[in-house]
C-alpha positions in Angstrom: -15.3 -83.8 11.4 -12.7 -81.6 9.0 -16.1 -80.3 7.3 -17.6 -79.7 9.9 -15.1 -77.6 11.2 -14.2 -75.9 7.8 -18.1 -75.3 7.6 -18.1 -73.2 11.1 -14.9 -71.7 10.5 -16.6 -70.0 7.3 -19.5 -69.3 8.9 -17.5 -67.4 11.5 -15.3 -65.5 8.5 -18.8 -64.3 7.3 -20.2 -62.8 10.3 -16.7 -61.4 10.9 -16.9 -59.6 7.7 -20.5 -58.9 8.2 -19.2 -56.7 11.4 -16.8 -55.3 10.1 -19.3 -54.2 7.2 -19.7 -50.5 6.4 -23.2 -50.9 6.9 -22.9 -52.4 10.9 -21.3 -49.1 12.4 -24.8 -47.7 11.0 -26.7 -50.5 12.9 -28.8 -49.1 16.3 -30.5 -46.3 17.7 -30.5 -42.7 16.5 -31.8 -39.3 17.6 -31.1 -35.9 17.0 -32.2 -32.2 15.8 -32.7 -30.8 12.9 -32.6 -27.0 11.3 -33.1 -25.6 7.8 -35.3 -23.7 5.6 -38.4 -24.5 4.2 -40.8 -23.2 0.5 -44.3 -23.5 0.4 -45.7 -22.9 -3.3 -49.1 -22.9 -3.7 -50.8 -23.7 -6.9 -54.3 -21.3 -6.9 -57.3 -22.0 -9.2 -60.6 -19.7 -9.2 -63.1 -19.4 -11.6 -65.7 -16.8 -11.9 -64.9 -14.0 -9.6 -67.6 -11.9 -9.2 -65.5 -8.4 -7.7 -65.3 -5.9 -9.3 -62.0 -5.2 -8.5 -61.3 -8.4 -10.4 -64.1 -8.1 -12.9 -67.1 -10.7 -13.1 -67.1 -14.0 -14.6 -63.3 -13.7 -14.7 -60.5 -16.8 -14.0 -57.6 -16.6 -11.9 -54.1 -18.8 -11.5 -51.8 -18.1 -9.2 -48.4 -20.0 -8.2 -47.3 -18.1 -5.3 -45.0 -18.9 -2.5 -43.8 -17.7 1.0 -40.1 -19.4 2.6 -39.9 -20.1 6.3 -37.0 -21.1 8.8 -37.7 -24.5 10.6 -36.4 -26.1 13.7 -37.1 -29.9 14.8 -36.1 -33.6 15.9 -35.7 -37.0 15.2 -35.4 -40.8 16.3 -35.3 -44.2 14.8 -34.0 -47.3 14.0 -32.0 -49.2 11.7 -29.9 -51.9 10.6 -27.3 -52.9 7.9 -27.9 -56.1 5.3 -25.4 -57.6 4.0 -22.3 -55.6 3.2 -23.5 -52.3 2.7 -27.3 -51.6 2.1 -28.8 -50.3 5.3 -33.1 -50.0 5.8 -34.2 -48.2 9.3 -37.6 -46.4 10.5 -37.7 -42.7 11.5 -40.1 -40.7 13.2 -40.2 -36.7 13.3 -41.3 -33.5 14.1 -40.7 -29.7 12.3 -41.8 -26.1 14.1 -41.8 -23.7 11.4 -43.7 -20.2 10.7 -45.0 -21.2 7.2 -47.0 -18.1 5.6 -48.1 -17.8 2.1 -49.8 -15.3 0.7 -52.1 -16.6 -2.2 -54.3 -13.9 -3.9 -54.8 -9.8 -2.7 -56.9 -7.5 -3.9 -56.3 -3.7 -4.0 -58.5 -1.1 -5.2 -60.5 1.8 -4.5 -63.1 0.3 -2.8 -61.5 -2.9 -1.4 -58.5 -4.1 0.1 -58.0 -7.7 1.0 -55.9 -10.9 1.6 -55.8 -14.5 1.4 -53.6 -16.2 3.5 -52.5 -20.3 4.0 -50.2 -20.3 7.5 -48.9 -23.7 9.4 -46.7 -23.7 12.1 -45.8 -27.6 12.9 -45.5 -31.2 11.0 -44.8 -34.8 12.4 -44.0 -37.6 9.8 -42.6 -41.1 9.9 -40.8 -42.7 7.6 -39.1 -45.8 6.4 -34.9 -45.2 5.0 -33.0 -47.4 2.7 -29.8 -46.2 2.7 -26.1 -47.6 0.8 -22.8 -47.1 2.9 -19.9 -45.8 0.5 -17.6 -45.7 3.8 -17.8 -47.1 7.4 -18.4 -43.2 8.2 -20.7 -42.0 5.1 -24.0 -42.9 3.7 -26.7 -41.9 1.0 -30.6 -42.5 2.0 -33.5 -42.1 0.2 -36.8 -41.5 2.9 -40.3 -42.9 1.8 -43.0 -41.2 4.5 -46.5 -39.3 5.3 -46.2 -36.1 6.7 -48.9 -34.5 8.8 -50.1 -31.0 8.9 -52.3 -28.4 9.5 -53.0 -25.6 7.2 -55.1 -22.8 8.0 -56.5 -20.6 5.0 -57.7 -17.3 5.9 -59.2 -14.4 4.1 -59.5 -11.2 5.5 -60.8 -7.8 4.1 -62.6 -4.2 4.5 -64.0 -1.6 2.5 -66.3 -2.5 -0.5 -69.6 -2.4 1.6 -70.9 -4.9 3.8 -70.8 -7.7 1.3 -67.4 -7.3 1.5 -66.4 -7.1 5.5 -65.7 -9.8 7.2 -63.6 -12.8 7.8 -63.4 -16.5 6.2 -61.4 -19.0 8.3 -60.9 -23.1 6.8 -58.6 -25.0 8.6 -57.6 -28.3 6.4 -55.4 -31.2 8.1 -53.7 -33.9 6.5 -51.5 -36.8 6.0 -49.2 -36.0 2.9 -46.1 -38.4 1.3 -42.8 -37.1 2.0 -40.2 -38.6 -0.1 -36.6 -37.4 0.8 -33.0 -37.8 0.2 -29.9 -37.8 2.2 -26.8 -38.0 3.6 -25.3 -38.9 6.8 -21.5 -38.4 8.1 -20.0 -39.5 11.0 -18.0 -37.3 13.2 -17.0 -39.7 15.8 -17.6 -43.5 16.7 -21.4 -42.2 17.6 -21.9 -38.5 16.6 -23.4 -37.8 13.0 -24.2 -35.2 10.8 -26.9 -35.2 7.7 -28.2 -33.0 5.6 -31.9 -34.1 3.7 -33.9 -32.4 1.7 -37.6 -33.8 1.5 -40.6 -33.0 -0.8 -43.9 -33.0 0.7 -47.0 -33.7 -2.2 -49.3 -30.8 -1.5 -52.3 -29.9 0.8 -55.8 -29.5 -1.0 -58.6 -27.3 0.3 -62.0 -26.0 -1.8 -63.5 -23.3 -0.7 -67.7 -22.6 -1.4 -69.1 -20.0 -3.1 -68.6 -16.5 -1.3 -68.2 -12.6 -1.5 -64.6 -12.7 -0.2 -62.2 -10.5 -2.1 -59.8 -13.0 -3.6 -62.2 -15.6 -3.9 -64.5 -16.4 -6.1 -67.2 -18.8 -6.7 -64.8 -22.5 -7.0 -61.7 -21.8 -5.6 -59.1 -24.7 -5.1 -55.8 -24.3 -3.3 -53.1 -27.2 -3.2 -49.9 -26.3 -1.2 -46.2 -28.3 -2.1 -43.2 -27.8 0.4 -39.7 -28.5 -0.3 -37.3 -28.5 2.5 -33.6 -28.8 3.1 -32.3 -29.5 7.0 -29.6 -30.1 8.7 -29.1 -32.8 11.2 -26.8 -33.7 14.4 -27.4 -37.4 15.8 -26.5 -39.5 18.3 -26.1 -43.4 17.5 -27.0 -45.6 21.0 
């Protein structure tokens, strides 16, 4: 009977501790809004550009890159283990005005664009976080991202091999690693700040008389992000 009883009364110390964990208070439901900025670099490969503008049989690379302010939200779940590791899911969703310009072409004769724009992304994720107080902890955020990415080149002048418009639209699921923070204000409210990487967006393009294209064109788009967070805990 005495070991029985020393055996319950430890089990009870451990899940004592285990509440009073640093990891526990992060234990539940979360939801919030985000804001911060986001950089869209594109990385732009064409061979063989047959403008004149550009001159023929020519090779162009190009790393440009446009910012934008973004707004969105969040929700999940997690839980602490042990002591003071912590592992949660996290689903979300970014407005942003996302517009990079990739190649233009100005001359005499010809006057063009080539544009990549997006607007929106929705990701999930899973966290794995480590509590360094019962009010602070660092994450790091393994997720896909989706988007949509429209490429667009317009143009005038030249002749009429020239006028026009060329319109792709590419959508796709991208990984989104991130890192983080997370600070609580009160028993419930939080702040974070995170800053993710999303692996870029690919699109090819045919052979064509667009200014700014030429006959193989490849355009993959990389975003890094940085946002700032205000959460709820349930």
């Amino acid at each position: 009977m005495k070991k029985l009883v020393a055996m319950v009364a430890a089990v009870g110390l451990i899940g004592a501790a285990h509440a009073d964990s640093c990891a526990s208070s992060f234990s539940g439901f979360i939801a919030g809004a985000q804001v911060g900025g986001t950089s869209a670099t594109s990385n732009y490969e064409v061979t063989n550009i047959g403008l004149p503008a550009a001159g023929n049989g020519s090779n162009l690379k190009t790393t440009p890159s446009g910012q934008s302010f973004l707004g969105g939200i969040f929700a999940g779940y997690g839980m602490g283990v042990g002591s003071c590791a912590y592992v949660g899911a996290e689903a979300y969703g970014n407005l942003a005005n996302n517009s990079v310009t990739i190649a233009e072409v100005k001359s005499a004769n010809t006057v063009g664009n080539f544009k990549a724009t997006n607007d929106s992304n929705f990701g999930a994720k899973v966290r794995f976080g480590y509590t360094v107080s019962p009010q602070a902890m660092i994450f790091v955020g393994l997720g896909v991202e989706y988007a949509s990415w429209k490429f667009k080149s317009e143009n005038s002048g030249g002749g009429a091999a020239f006028n026009g418009t060329l319109s792709k639209a590419k959508t796709s699921w991208n990984f989104a690693p991130s890192l983080g923070a997370e600070m609580f204000l009160t028993k419930n409210l939080f702040t974070r700040i995170e800053g993710t990487y999303v692996v870029g967006t690919s699109a090819k393009f045919p052979d064509n008389n667009q200014p700014g294209l030429g006959k193989d064109d490849k355009v993959t788009l990389n975003q890094r992000r940085l946002a700032i967070g205000l959460g709820y805990k349930f």
